[in-house]
C-alpha positions as CSV (number, residue, x, y, z in Angstrom):
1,X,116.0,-10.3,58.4
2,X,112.8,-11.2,56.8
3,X,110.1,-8.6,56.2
4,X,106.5,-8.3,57.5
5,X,105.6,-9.7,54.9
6,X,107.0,-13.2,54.7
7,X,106.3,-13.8,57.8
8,X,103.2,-13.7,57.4
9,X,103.6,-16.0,54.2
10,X,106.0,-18.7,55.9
11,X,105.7,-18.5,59.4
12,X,102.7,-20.3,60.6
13,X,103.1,-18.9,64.2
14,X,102.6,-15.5,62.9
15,X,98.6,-16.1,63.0
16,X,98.1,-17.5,66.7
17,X,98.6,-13.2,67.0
18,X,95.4,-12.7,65.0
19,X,92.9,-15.3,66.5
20,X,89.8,-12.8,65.4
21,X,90.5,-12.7,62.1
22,X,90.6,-16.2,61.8
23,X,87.3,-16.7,63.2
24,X,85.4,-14.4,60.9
25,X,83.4,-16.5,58.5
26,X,80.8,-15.6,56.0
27,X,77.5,-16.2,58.0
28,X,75.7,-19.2,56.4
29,X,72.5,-17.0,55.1
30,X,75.1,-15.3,53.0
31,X,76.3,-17.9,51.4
32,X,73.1,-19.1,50.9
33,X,72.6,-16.5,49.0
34,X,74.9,-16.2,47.4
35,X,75.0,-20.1,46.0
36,X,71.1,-19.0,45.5
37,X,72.0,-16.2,43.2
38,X,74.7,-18.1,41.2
39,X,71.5,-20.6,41.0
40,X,69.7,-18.1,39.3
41,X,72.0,-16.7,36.9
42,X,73.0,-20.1,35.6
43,X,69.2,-21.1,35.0
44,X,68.5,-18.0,33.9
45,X,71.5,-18.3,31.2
46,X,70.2,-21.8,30.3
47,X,66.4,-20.4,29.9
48,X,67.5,-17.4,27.8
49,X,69.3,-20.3,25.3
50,X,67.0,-22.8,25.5
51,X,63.5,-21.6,26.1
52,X,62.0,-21.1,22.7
53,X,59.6,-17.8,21.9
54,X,57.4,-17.4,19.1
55,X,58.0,-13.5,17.5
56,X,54.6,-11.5,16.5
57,X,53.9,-8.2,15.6
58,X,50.8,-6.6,17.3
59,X,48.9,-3.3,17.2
60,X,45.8,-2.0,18.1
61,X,42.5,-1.4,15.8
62,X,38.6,-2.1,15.6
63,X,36.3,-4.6,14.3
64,X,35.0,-3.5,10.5
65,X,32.9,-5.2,7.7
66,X,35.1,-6.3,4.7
67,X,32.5,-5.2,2.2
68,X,32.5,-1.2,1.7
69,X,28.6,-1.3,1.7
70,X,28.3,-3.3,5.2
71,X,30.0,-0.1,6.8
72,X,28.1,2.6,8.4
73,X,27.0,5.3,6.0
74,X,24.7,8.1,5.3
75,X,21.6,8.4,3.7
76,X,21.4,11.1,1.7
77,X,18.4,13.0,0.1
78,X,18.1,12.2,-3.7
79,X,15.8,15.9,-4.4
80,X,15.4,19.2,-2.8
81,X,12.0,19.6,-0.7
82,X,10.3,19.9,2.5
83,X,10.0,17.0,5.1
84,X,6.5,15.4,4.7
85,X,6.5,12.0,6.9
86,X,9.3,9.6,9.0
87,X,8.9,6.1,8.9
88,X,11.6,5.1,11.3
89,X,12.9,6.5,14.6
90,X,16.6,6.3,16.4
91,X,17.5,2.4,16.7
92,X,14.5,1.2,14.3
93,X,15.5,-1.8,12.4
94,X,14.5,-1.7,8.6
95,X,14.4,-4.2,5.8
96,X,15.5,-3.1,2.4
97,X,13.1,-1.3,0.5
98,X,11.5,-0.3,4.1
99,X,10.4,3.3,4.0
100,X,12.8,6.0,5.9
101,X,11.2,9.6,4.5
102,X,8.9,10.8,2.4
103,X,10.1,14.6,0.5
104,X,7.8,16.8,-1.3
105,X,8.0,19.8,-3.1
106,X,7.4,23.2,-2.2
107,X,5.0,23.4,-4.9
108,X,2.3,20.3,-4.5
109,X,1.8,20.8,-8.7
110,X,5.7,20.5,-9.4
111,X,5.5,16.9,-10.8
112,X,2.2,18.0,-12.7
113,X,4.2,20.9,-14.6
114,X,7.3,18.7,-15.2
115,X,4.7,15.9,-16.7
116,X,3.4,18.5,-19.1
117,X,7.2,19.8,-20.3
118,X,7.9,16.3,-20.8
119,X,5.2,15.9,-23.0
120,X,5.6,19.3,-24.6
121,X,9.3,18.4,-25.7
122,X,8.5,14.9,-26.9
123,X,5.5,16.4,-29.3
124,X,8.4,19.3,-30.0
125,X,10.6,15.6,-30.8
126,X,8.3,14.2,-32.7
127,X,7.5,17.2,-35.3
128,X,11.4,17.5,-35.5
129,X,11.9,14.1,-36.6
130,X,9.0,14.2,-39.3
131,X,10.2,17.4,-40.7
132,X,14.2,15.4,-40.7
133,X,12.2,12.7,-42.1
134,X,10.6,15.0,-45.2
135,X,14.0,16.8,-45.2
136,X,15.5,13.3,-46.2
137,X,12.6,12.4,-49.1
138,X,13.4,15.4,-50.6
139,X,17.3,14.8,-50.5
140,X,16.7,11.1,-51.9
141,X,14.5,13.5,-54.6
142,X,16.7,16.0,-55.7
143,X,19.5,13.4,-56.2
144,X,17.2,11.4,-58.5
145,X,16.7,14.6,-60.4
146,X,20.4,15.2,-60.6
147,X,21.2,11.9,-62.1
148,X,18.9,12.3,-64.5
149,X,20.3,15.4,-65.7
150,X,16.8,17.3,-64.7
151,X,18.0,19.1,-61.2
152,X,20.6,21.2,-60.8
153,X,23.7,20.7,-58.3
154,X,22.4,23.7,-56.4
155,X,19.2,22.7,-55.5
156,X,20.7,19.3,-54.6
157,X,23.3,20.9,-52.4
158,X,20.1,23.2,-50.5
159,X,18.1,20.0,-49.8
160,X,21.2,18.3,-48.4
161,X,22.2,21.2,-46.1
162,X,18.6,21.4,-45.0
163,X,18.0,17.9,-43.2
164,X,21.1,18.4,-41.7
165,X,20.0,21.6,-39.7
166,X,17.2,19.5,-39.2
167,X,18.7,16.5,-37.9
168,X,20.8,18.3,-35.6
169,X,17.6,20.3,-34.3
170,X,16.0,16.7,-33.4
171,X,19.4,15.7,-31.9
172,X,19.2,18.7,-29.4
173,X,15.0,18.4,-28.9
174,X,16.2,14.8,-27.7
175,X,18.5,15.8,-25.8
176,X,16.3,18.3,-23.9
177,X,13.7,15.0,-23.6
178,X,16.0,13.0,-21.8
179,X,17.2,15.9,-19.4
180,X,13.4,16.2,-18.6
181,X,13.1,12.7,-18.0
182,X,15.9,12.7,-15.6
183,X,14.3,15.2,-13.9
184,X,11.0,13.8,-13.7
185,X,12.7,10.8,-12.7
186,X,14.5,12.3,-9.7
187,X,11.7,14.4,-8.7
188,X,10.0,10.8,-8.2
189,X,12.1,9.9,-6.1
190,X,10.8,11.4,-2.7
191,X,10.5,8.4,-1.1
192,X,13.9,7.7,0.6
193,X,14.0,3.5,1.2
194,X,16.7,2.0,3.1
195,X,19.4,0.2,0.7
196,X,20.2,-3.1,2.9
197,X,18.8,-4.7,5.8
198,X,20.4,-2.8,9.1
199,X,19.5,-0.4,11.8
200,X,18.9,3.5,12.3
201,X,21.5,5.0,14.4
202,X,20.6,8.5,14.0
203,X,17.8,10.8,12.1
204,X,18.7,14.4,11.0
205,X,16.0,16.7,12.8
206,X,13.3,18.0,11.0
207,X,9.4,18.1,10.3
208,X,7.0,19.3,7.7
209,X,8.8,22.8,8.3
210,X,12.4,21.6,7.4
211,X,13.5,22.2,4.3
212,X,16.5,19.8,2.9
213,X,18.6,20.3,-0.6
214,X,19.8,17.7,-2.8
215,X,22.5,16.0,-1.0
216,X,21.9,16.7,2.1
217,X,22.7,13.9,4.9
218,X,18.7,12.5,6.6
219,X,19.9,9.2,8.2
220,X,23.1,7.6,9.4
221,X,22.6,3.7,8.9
222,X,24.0,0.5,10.0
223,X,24.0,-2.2,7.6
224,X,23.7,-5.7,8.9
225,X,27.6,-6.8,8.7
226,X,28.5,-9.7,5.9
227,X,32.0,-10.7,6.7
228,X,33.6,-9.0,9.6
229,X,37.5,-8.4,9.3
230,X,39.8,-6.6,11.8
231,X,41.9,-3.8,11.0
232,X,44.8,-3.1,13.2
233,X,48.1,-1.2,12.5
234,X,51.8,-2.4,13.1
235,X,54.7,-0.4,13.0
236,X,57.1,-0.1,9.6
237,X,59.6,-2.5,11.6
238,X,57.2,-5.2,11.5
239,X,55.2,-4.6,8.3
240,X,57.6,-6.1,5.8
241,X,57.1,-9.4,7.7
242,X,53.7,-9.2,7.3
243,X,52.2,-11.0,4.7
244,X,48.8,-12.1,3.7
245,X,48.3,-15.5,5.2
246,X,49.9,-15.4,8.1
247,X,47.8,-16.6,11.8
248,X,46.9,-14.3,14.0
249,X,45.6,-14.0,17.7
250,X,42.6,-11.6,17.9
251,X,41.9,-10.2,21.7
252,X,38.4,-7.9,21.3
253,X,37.3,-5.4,23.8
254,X,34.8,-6.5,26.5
255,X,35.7,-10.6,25.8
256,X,37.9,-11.4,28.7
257,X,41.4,-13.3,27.1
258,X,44.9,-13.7,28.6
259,X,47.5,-13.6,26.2
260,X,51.1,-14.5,25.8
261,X,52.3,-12.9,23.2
262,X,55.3,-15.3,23.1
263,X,53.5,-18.8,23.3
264,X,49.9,-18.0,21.3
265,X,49.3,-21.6,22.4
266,X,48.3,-21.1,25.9
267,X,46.6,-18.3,25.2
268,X,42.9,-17.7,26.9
269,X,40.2,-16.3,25.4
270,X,42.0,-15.0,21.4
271,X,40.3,-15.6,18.5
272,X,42.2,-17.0,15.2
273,X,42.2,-14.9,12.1
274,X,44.5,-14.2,8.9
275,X,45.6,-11.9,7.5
276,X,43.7,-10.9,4.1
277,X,46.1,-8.0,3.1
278,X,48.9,-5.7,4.0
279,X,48.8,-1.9,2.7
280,X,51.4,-1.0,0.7
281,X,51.7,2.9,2.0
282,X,51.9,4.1,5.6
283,X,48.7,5.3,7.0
284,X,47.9,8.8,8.3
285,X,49.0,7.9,11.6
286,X,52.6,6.5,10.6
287,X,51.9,3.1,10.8
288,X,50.9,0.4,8.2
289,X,47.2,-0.7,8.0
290,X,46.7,-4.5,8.1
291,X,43.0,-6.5,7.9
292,X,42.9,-9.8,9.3
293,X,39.8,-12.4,8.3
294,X,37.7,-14.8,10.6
295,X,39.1,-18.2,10.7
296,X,35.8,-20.2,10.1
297,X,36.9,-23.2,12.0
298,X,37.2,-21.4,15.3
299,X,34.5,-18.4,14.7
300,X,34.6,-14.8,16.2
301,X,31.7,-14.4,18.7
302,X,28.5,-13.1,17.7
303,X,27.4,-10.0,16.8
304,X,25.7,-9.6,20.4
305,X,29.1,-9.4,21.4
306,X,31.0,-7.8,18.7
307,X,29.9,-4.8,17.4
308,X,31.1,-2.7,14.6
309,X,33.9,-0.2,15.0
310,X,35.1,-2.5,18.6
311,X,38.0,-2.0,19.5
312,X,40.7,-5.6,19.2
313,X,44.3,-6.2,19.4
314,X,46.0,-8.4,17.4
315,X,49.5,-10.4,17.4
316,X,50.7,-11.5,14.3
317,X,52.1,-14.6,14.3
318,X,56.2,-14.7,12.9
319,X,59.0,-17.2,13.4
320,X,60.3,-19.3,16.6
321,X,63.4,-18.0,18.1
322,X,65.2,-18.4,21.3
323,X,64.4,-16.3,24.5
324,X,67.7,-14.8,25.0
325,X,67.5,-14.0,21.2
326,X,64.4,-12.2,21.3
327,X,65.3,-10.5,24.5
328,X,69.0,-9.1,22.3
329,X,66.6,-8.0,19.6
330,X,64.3,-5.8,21.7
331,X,67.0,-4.1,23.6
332,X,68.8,-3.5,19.5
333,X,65.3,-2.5,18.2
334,X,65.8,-4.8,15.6
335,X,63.4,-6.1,13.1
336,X,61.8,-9.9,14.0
337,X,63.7,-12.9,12.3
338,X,63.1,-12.9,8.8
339,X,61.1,-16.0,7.3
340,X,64.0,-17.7,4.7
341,X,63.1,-17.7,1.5
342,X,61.2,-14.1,1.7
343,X,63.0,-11.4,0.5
344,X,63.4,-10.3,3.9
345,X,66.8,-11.5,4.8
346,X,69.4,-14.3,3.8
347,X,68.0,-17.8,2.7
């Protein structure tokens, strides 16, 4: 006797008892669908090995001068004194040499009494140097004598030990003459002019009742920037990659861009730059500081635009990979594809 089961295998007539389930079909929007999503994962499969993808490193920074002295600094008072007269005002725009603050002394005769020590100790450096002078005949004397058989050694021996107290009291008088010419010097100096071309951002308050010491900060300035750089930071992963040369794709704040960081070349709206140098130790914030130069075929927008200490993001441009590569590397967290040759992987 055969079993349930083989009739159901061999015996054809065994079906006509389940008509139903012989008419259930898959409804045609599901297998649609289902063809539609096979669709996908093949094309996606072919995109992910086929599609290339250009590998960058980016971070975030701000627009700086290259030169130390086109950075915003502090003017600083060169004496101590009381605030006589301002010459500029919040957002003034100087010329180098232009006044910024005139200092004075407490005491209107100060530079009058430092003249007159300065020419007390030179007349005090002019006696020594006479005496040192006489000291020095009379050495060249004695040892005349002595030769001759006419002086003794002791005398000889006195002379000598004299100009040498002598010259070492001129030594110290002109010593003291150049201290008091430094601080005549300085004491001139109440003037405060600005030291480049630029623009006042801030003034320190004060009038003729302030009182400021040596040191002290009177005016925050903004030189007029030479060459602008970028600094922008990228994390250790990326850094060794990073070398100077390299192309980069600036975006700065307020310039409206669109950027791929994958395919650079249709981005809209970067800016081209290279990378001037790497630092060799992490920064404070963990991550390594890199300074990328305008490219002065495609220049950086003016300065109307571009302002010191803006902020700009930056993809460094690495190597061309596959999608589906990239996409394994980012999920890994491992570094980008080394450049052969490098150091930073095999050749």
């Amino acid at each position: 006797m055969k079993s349930l089961s083989d009739r159901a295998t061999f015996d054809p007539a065994y079906h006509a008892y389940f008509e139903t389930q012989l008419g259930l079909r898959p409804p045609q929007v599901t297998r649609n669908l289902t063809g539609l999503i096979v669709l996908i994962l093949l094309l996606l499969g072919a995109g992910l090995y086929w599609i290339p993808w250009m590998q960058t490193a980016s971070g975030m920074g701000r627009l700086i001068a290259l030169d130390p002295t086109g950075r915003v600094q502090a003017v600083s008072a060169a004496v101590s004194g009381r605030i006589k007269t301002w010459y500029v005002q919040d957002g003034s725009r100087v010329r180098k040499g232009d006044p910024l603050v005139e200092i004075v002394d407490n005491d209107p005769l100060f530079l009058e009494r430092l003249e007159s020590e300065l020419a007390a100790t030179r007349s005090r450096l002019d006696a020594a140097r006479m005496a040192m002078e006489t000291a020095k005949l009379d050495v060249d004397r004695k040892q005349r004598l002595f030769d001759k058989g006419l002086s003794a050694r002791r005398d000889l021996e006195a002379a000598t030990i004299k100009y040498k107290e002598l010259k070492a009291t001129a030594a110290g008088v002109a010593a003291d003459v150049a201290k008091a010419e430094v601080q005549r010097a300085r004491q001139t100096r109440q003037l405060v002019v600005a030291p480049r071309d630029g623009v006042i951002l801030r003034i320190a308050a004060g009038d003729t009742a302030t009182f400021v010491k040596e040191g002290d900060e009177l005016v925050t300035f903004a030189p007029d920037a030479g060459q602008r750089a970028v600094e922008f930071f990228v994390s250790g992963l990326d850094a060794a990659l990073v070398q100077p040369g390299r192309h980069v794709r600036l975006m700065f704040e307020g310039w409206p861009a669109v950027q791929f960081s994958g395919w650079p070349s249709v981005a809209i709206g970067t800016f081209p730059g290279t990378v001037r140098f790497v630092d060799p130790a992490v920064s404070a914030n963990g991550r390594f500081r890199v300074v990328v130069v305008e490219d002065l075929n495609t220049p950086w927008p003016s300065d109307r635009f571009l302002r010191l200490g803006g902020k700009a993001r930056g993809w460094v441009v690495l190597n061309e990979v596959r999608l589906g590569y990239e996409v394994w590397r980012k999920l890994n967290n491992f570094p980008p594809e080394p450049t052969p040759g490098t150091g930073g992987g095999p050749t």
